[in-house]
C-alpha positions in Angstrom: -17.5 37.3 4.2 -16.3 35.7 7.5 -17.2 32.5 8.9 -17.1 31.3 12.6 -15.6 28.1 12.8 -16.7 25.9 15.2 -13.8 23.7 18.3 -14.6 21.1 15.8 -13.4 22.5 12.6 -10.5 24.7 14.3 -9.1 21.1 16.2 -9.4 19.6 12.7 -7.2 22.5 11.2 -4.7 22.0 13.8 -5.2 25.0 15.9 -5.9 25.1 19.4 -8.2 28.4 19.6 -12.1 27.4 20.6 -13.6 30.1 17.5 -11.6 32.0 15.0 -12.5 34.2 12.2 -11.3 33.9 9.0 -12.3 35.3 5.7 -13.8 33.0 3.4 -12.0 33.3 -0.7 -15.6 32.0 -2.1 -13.1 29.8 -4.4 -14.0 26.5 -4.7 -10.6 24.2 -4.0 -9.3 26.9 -1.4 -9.6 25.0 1.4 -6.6 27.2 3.4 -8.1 30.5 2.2 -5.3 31.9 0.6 -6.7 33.1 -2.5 -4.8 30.0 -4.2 -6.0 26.7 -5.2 -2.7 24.8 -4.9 -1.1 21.7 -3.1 -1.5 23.5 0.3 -5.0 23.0 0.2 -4.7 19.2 -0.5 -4.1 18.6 3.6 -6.8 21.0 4.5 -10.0 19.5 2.2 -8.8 16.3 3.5 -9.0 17.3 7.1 -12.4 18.7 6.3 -13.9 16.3 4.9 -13.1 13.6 7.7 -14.0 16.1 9.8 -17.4 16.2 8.7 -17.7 20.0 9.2 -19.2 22.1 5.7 -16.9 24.7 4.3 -17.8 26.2 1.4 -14.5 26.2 -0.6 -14.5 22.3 0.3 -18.1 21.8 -1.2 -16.8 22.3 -4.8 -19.2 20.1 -6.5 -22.1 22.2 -4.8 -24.4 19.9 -3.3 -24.5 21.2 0.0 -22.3 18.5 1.5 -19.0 18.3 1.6 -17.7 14.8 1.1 -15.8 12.3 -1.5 -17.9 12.9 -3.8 -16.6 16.4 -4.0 -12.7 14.9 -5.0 -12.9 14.5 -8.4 -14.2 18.2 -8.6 -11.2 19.2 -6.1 -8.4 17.8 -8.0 -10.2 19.7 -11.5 -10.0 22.8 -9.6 -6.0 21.8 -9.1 -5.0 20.9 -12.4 -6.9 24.9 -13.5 -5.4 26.1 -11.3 -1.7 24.6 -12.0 -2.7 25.6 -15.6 0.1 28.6 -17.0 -2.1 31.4 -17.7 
């Protein structure tokens, strides 16, 4: 799936590009779209969410918003994630 990001989003992820595409992991908590849910994304879903932009991976309680209330479901998908398999 790819997503076009908006000057918005893009200037809250720290690039300078007006629109980018990237591909979207569909994996709640991956906020950096690496396929990883790790302490990388930590900076990103923070970025987003004072951004006020919607990204899917950031909206992992699922309510169609991405805010604080989505934390608490953000740090669960860490600690699975950090989980030894």
């Amino acid at each position: 799936m790819k997503i076009w990001l908006i000057a918005g989003l893009i200037s809250c992820l720290g690039t300078s590009l007006a629109a980018q595409t990237v591909s979207s992991t569909g994996i709640p908590g991956d906020c950096n779209w690496d396929g990883i849910v790790n302490a990388e994304d930590i900076p990103v879903f923070m970025r987003i969410i004072q951004s006020g932009a919607y990204v899917k991976e950031a909206d992992c309680n699922g309510d169609g918003d991405v805010s604080l209330l989505d934390v608490d479901c953000f740090v669960t998908h860490l600690k699975i994630a950090d989980e030894p398999q």
